[in-house]
C-alpha positions in Angstrom: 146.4 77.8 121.9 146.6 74.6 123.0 147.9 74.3 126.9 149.6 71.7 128.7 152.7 70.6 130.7 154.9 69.2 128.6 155.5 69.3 125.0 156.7 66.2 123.6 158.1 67.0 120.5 158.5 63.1 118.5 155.8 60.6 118.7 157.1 57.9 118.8 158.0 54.5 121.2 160.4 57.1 123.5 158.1 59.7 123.3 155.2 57.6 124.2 156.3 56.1 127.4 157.4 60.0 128.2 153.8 60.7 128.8 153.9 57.5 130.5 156.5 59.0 133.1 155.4 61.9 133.3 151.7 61.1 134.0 152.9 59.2 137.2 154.0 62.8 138.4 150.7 64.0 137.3 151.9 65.9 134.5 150.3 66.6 131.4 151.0 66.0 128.1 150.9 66.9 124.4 152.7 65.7 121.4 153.9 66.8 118.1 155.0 64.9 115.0 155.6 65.1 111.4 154.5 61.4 110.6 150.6 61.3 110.4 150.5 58.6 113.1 152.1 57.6 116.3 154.8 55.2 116.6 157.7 56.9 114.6 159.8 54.9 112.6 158.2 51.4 114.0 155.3 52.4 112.1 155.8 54.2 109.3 158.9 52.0 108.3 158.6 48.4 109.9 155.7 48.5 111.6 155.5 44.2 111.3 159.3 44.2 111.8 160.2 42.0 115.2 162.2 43.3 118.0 163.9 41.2 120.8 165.3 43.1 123.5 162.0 45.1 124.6 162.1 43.8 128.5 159.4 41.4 129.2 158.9 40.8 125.6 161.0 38.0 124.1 159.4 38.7 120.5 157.2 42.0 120.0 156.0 43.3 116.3 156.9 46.9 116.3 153.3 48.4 115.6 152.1 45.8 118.5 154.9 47.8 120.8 153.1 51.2 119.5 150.1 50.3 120.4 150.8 48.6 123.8 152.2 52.1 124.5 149.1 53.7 123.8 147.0 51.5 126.2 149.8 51.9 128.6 149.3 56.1 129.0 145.3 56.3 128.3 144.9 57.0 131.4 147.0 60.0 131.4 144.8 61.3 127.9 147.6 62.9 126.3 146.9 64.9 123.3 148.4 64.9 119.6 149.5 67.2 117.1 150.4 64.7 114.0 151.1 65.4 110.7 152.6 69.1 111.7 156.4 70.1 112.1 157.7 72.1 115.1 158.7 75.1 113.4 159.5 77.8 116.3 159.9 77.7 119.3 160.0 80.9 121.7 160.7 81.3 125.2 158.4 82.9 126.9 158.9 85.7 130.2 158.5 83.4 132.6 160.6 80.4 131.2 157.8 78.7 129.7 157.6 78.5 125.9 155.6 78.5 123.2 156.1 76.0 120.2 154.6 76.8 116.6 153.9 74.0 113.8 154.0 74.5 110.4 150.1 74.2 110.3 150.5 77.1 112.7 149.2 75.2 115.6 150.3 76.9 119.2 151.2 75.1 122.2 152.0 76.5 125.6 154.2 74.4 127.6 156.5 74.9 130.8 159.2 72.0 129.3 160.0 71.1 126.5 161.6 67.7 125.5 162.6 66.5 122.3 161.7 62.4 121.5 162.4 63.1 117.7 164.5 59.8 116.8 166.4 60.4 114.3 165.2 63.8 113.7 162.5 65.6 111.5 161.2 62.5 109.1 160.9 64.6 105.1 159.8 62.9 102.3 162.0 61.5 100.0 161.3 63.5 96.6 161.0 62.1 93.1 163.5 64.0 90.5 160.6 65.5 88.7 160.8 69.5 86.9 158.6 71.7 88.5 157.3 69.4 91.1 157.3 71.7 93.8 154.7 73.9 91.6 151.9 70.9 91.9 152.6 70.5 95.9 149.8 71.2 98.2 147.9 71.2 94.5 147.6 67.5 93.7 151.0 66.4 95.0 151.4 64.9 98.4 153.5 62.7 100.1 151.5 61.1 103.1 147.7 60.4 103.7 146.5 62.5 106.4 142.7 62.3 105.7 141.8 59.2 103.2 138.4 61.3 102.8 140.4 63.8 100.8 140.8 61.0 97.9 137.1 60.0 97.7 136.2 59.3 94.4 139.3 61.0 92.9 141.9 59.6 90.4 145.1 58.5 92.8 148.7 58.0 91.4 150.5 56.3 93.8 154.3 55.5 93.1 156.3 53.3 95.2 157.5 49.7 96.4 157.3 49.5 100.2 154.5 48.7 102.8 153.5 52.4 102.7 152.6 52.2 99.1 151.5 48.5 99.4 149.1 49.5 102.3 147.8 52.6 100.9 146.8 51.3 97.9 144.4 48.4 99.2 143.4 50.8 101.5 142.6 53.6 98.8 141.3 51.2 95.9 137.7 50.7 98.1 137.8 55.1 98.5 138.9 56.8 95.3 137.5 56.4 91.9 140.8 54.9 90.3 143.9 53.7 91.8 147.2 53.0 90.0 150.0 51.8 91.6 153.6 52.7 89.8 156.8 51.1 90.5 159.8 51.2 89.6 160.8 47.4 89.6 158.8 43.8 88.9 158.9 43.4 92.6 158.0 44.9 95.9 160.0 45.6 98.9 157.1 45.1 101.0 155.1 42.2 103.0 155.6 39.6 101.0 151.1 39.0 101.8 150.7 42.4 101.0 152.2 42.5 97.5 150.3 39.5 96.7 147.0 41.1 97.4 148.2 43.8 95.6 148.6 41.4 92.2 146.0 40.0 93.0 143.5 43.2 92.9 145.4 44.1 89.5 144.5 40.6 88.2 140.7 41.6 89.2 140.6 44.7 87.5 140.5 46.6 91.0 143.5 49.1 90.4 145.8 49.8 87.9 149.5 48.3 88.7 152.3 49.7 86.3 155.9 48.2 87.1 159.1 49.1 85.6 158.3 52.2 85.1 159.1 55.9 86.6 157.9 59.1 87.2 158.8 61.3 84.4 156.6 64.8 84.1 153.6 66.7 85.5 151.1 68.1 84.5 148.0 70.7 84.9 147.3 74.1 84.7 147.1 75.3 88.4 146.1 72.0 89.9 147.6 68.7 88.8 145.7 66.3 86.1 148.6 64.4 84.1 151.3 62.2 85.3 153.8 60.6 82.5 155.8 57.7 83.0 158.5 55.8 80.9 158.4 52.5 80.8 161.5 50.3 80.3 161.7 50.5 76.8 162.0 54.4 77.5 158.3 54.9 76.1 155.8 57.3 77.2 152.7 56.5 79.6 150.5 59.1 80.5 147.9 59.0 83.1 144.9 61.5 83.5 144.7 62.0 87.8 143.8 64.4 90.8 146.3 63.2 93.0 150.0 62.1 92.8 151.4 60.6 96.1 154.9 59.5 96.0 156.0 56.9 98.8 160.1 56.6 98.4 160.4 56.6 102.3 161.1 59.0 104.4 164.8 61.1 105.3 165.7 61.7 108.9 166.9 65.9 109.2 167.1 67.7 112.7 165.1 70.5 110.8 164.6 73.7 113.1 165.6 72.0 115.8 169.2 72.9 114.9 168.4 76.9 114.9 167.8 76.4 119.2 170.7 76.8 120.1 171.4 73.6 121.4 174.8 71.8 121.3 174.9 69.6 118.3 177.3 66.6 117.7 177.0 64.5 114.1 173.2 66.0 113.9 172.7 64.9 117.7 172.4 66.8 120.6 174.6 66.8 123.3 173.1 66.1 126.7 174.1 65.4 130.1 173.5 62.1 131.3 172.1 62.9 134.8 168.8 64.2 133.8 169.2 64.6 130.1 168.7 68.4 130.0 170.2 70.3 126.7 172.2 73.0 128.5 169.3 75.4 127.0 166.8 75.6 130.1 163.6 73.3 130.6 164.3 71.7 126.9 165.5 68.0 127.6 166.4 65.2 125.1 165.6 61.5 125.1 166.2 59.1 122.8 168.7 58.8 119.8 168.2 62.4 118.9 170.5 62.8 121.9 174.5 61.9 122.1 176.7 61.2 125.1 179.3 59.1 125.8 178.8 56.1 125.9 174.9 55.9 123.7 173.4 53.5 122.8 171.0 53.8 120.6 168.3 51.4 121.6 164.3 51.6 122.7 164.9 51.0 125.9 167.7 53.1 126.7 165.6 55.6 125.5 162.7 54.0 128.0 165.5 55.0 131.0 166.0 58.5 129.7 162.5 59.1 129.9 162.3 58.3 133.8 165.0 59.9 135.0 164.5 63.2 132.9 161.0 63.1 134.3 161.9 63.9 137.7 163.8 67.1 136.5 160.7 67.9 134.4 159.0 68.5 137.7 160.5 71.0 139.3 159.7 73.5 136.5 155.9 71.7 136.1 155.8 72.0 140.2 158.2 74.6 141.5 156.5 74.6 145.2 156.1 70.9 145.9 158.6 68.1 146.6 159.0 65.2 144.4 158.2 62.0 146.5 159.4 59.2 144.2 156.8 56.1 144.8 156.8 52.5 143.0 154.4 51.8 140.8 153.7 48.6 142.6 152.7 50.7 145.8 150.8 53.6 144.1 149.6 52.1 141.4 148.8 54.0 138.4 146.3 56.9 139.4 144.7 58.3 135.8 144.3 62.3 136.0 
């Protein structure tokens, strides 16, 4: 069982400078997320997209902001849980609690605070029969470890970055890449998609457009994927791996089973320390609702310091919180 201070549960920009906060109180960290990577939505949707009202920051890319984050708290070494959903939580005889993943990965914490955006990011599905049978058996819908696709036969179906990235990245890893998608254009970086043609063009992947998932195949582990083109004929492709990259659906998930006070799939908070009304769970960012939100980064960013100084008392029952500028104290790493 992993131990710590403070489970974060949401990795990304709100959740981040959390461990910032709290690591000026000298309070550790650990965070969980569904997303295979940091940064949330900044990076698994628009991680090149520009934002203009970070503080300090008249233009900022929003994987730059991610990983200005993560220099900012190194010195407080958080530690990650990615790629895993909070499934349970349960409190524990002393207050504390225990939070269980779906990987079944255990975390013992004495607050808990919920940076989860928008909620629980699931994968958008294809319409496909009998899909779910082939899931966890060729089917998957992120890369967690590229190493599991070496030398395999990848599917990949798609028009965004995520596919766009994935299969560059992919096409020097697995035997054979195809790319599938459902238009003659891709959503994507505009450079991206070029590099993508142009790979086609060399022979370096396979690129079918206009075309759609139809049916799977494979007898306990998948090995066919059939597509219909335009013209409503059939395509079928012999592969070890289907991943489908249609985005990603924001759902509060178990999160809603906590008996916490939920507005419009938000939860209700009050605004002088952002606690739930359920003790030592808090909520920041625009998972949260109150009159008045806003939902923006760095109202989030304000959340995160003033929730902190509640977080304490249950991190540090016996000592006395002595609020100090950074420009006095400095940052002191653990």
């Amino acid at each position: 069982m992993i131990t710590t201070d403070i489970c974060i549960i949401g990795a990304g920009p709100v959740g981040l400078f959390a461990v910032f906060e709290a690591g000026l109180l000298k309070m550790r960290c650990h965070l969980i997320d569904a997303l295979p990577q940091v940064g949330g939505q900044l990076s698994e949707i628009y991680p090149q997209k520009p934002i203009y009202d970070i503080p300090g920051y008249p233009e900022v890319k929003a994987q730059e902001l991610v990983d200005n984050l993560m220099e900012q708290i190194k010195p407080f070494k958080p530690t990650f849980t990615l790629g895993e959903r909070v499934d349970q939580l349960n409190k524990q005889g002393d207050g504390s609690y225990t939070v269980t993943t779906s990987d079944k990965t255990q975390i013992h914490a004495q607050v808990i605070i919920i940076a989860g955006g928008l909620g629980c990011f699931e994968p958008r599905k294809p319409v496909i029969e009998k899909l779910e049978n082939f899931e966890g058996k060729g089917v998957t819908y992120m890369v967690k470890n590229p190493e599991l696709f070496r030398d395999k036969r990848v599917v990949l179906a798609g028009g965004g970055d995520s596919a766009l990235d994935w299969t560059i990245y992919l096409a020097n890893v697995a035997e054979r890449v195809t790319l599938v998608h459902r238009n003659e254009t891709f959503r994507g970086a505009p450079d991206t998609a070029a590099k993508v043609f142009d790979m086609a063009n060399n022979g370096k992947i396979d690129l079918i457009l206009s075309a759609n998932l139809k049916e799977l195949g494979g007898n306990g582990h998948l090995d066919t994927v059939i597509l219909t083109d335009k013209s409503k004929a059939e395509i079928k492709i012999g592969t070890d791996y289907l991943i489908p990259l249609f985005g990603l659906s924001p759902k509060l998930g178990p999160i809603a089973d906590w008996g916490l006070t939920i507005d419009k799939n938000a939860i209700e908070v009050d605004t002088r320390d952002y606690s739930t009304g359920v003790d030592r769970i808090f909520a920041i960012g625009d998972i949260n609702t109150y009159p008045g939100k806003l939902k923006l980064i760095l109202c989030g960013f304000h959340e995160a310091a003033i929730m902190m100084h509640s977080a304490f008392k249950f991190v540090y029952p016996d000592q006395k919180l002595s609020f100090k500028y950074t420009t006095v104290n400095g940052v002191n790493a653990f």
